[in-house]
C-alpha positions in Angstrom: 101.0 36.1 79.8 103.3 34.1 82.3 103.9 37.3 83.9 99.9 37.7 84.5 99.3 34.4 86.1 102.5 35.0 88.0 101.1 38.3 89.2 97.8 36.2 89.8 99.4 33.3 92.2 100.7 35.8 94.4 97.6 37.8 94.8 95.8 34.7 95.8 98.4 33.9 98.3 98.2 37.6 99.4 94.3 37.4 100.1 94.7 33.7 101.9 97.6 35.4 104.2 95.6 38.4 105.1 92.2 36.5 106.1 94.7 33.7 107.9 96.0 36.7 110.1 93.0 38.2 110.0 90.0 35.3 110.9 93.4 33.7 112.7 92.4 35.5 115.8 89.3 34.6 115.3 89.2 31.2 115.1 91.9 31.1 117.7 89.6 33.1 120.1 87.1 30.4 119.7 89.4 27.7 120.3 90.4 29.6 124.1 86.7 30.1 124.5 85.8 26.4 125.9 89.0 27.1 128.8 87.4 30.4 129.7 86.0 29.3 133.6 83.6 32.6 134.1 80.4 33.6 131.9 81.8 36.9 131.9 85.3 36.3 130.3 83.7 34.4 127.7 81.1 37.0 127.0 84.6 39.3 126.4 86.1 37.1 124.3 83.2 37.5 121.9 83.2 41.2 121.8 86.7 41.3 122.0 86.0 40.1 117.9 82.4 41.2 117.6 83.2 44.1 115.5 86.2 41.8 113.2 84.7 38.4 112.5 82.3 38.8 109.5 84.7 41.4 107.6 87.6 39.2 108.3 85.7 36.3 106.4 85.3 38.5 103.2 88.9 38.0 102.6 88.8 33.9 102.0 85.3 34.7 99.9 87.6 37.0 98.0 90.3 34.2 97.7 88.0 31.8 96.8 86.7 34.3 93.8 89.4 35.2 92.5 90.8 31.4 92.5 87.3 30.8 90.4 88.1 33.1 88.1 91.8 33.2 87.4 92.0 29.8 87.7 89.1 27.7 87.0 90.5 23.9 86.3 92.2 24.3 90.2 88.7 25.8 91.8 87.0 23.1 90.1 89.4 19.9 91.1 89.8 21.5 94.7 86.7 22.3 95.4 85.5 19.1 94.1 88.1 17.0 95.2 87.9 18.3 99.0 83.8 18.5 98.6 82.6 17.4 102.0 85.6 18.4 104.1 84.7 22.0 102.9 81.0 21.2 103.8 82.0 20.5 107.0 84.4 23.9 106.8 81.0 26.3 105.6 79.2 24.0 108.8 81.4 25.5 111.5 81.6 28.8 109.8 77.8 28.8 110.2 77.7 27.9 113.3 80.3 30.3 114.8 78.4 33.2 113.5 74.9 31.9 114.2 76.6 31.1 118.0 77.8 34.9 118.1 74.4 36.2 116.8 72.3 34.1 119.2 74.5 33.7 121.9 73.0 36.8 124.1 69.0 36.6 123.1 67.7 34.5 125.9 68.9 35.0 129.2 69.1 31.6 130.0 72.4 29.5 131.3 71.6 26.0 128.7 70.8 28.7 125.8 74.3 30.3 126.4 75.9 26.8 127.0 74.6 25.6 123.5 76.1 28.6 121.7 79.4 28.8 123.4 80.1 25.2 122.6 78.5 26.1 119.3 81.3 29.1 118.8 84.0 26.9 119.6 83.0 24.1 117.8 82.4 26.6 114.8 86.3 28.0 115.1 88.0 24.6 116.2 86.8 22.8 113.0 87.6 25.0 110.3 91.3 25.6 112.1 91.9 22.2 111.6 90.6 21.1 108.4 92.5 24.4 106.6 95.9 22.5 107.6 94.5 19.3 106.6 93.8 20.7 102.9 96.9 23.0 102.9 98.9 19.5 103.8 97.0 17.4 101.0 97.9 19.6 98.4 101.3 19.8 99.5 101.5 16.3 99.2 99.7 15.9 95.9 96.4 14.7 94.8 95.3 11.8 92.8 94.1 13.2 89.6 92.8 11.6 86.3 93.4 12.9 82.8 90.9 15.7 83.1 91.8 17.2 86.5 89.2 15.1 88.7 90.3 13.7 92.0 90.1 10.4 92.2 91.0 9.6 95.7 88.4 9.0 98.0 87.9 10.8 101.4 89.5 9.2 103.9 92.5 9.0 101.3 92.7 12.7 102.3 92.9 11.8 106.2 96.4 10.4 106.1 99.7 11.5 108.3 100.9 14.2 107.2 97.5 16.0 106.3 96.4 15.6 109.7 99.8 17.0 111.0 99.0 19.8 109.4 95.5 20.3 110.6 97.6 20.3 113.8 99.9 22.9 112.9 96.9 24.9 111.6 94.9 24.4 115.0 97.6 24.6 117.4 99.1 28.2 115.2 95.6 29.5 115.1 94.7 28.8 119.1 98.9 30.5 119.5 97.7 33.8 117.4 94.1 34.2 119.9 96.1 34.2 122.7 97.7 36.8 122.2 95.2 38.3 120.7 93.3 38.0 123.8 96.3 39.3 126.1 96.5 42.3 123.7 92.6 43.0 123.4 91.5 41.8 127.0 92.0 43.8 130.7 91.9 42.2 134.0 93.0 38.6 135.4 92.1 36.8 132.1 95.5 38.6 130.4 97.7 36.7 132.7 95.9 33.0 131.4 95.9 34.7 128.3 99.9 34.6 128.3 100.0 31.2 129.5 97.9 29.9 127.0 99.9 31.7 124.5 103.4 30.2 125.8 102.1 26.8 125.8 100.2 26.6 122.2 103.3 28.7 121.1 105.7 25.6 121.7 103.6 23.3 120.3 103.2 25.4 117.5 106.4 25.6 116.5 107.3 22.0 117.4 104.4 20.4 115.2 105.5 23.5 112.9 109.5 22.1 112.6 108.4 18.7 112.0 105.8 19.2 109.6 108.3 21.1 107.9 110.9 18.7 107.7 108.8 16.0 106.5 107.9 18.3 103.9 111.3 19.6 102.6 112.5 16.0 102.2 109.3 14.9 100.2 107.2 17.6 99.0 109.0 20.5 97.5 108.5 21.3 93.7 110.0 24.5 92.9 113.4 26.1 93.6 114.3 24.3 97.3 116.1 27.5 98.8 113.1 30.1 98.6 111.0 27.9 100.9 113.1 26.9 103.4 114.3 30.9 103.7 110.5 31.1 104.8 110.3 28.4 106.8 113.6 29.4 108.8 112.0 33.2 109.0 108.5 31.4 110.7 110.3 29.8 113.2 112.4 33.0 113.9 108.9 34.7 113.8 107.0 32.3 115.9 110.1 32.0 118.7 109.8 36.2 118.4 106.4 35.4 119.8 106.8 33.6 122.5 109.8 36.1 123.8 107.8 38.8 123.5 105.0 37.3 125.2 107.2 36.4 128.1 108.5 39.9 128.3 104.4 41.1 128.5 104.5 43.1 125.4 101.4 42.3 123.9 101.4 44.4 121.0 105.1 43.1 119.3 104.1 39.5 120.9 100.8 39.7 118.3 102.8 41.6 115.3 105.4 38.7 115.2 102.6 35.8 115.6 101.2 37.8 112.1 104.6 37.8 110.6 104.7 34.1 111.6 101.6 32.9 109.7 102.6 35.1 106.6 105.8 33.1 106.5 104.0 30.0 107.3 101.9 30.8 104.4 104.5 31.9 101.9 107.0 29.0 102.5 103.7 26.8 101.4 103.1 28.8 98.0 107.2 28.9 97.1 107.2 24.9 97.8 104.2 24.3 95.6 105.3 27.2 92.8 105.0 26.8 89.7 102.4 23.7 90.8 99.2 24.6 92.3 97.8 21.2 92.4 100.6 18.5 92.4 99.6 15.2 91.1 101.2 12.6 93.0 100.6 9.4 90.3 101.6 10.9 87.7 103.7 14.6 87.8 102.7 15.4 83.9 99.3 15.9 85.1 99.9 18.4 87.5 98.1 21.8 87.7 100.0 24.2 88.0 100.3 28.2 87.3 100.8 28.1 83.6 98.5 25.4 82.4 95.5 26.3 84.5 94.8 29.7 84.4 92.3 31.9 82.7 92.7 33.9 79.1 95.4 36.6 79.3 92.1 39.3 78.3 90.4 37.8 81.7 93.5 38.5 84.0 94.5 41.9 82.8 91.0 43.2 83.8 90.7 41.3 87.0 93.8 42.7 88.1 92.6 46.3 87.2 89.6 45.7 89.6 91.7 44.2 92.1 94.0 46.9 92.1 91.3 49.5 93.1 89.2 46.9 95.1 92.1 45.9 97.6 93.0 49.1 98.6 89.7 49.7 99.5 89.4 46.8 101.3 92.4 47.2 103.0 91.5 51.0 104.3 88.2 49.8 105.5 89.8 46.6 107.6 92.4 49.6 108.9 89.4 51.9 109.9 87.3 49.5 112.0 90.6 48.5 113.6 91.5 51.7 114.8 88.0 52.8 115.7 87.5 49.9 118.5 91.0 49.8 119.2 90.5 50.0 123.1 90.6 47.5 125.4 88.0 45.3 126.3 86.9 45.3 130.2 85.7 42.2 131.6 82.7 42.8 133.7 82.0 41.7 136.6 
């Protein structure tokens, strides 16, 4: 059974690390769309993604399932818990893909205003708020007896929550850019790379703080394992940024995905075996073991998951490959 929920806690944190690679670019796009100065570089930023955004999404629907099911006391005291911040998450998720559906069907230059503020408000918010939940379940959650949160909102607004929503935002807005420099031809590459080298060293400065504050507070499991993945995102991250100096687009992006999945994993080995720490009083913490679903309910989840992902995992390959070229800014 321990071996099942085990299996079941990484699986989660696989399908969160692929749609934060994944919708990273995304999101990140969005955030470089407001500093795009001509109609026409902003028009490519939206079909450099076009193709991406709404498969890329399926993998945190996925997440969220399959946190429902294999673990339905955690889905109901996070979901719950962080209610209207994840309101707020769905309302600029909306909005970015009613702003990329709308965007181009009237000609007219306040309709295309309104949308493009629309698609960045829609990618900036979300960015944000994942590192401000990532960084209040890090730092544990006032629970009762029966797994409800009793803290109020603006108890989930505090330091080092928000420092995280900055480490999400500024790592997100790092990942577009060079997403844009590898996916984007003309002028807009070389702004591209600048944009890159600057949210890159923010990145990794709000990054290394964020991280010690957290190793000298908030670690639960075994303390080595996580800081091995933190070290590896920062070697990741700084891979980045030399490779993005250098001009090589396409090891400059590979590195910035490395860099999230490390980001990522040093998160889930902090937490392990917690999934929901409870900060007044440890004993009521939710964690891997004492939160998960019947051992009959995991076994046949993970039989659908192991045909499902693959599947999954071939299509997101395919449409990658098929609009693989670069996208020409025109004039």
């Amino acid at each position: 059974m321990q071996i099942l929920q085990t299996i079941w806690f990484l699986l989660i944190g696989i399908l969160l690390i692929v749609y934060a690679i994944l919708d990273g670019f995304d999101l990140g796009v969005g955030f470089w769309h407001l500093f795009a100065k001509k109609k026409e570089e902003r028009a490519a930023f939206i079909t450099s993604i076009e193709p991406f955004w709404d498969g890329n999404e399926v993998w945190l629907l996925t997440g969220g399932g399959a946190l429902f099911a294999a673990f339905p006391p955690v889905y109901a005291t996070v979901f719950s818990g962080f209610y209207l911040a994840l309101v707020l998450v769905l309302l600029g998720l909306i909005f970015r893909a009613v702003a990329i559906e709308f965007r181009n069907k009237v000609n007219d230059s306040r309709w295309i205003s309104f949308w493009d503020r629309s698609f960045a408000f829609g990618s900036i918010l979300p960015s944000l708020l994942y590192g401000v939940a990532i960084g209040n379940v890090l730092r544990g959650l006032e629970l009762n007896e029966i797994g409800d949160y009793t803290g109020g909102f603006f108890a989930l607004l505090n330091p080092f929550a928000l420092l995280c929503g900055l480490v999400g935002l500024s790592m997100f807005a790092f990942h577009g850019a060079l997403y844009l420099a590898l996916k984007l031809d003309g002028e807009i590459v070389s702004n591209a790379r600048q944009w890159a080298k600057k949210s890159g060293i923010l990145f990794l400065l709000l990054f290394l703080v964020a991280a010690l504050w957290g190793m000298k507070n908030y670690l639960y499991g075994i303390a080595f394992i996580p800081i091995i993945f933190l070290v590896l995102a920062l070697l990741s991250g700084a891979s980045a940024l030399l490779f993005n100096g250098k001009e090589n687009e396409k090891l400059a992006f590979i590195s910035s995905c490395v860099a999230i999945e490390m980001v990522m994993l040093s998160v889930a080995f902090a937490l392990f075996p917690n999934m929901v720490p409870c900060s007044n009083n440890p004993e009521l913490s939710l964690t891997v073991y004492n939160s998960s679903s019947s051992q009959l309910t995991l076994l046949s989840m993970l039989i659908i998951a192991l045909i499902g992902m693959p599947i999954v995992l071939a299509y997101t390959f395919f449409i990658h490959r098929i609009f693989k070229e670069k996208v020409k800014i025109r004039n």
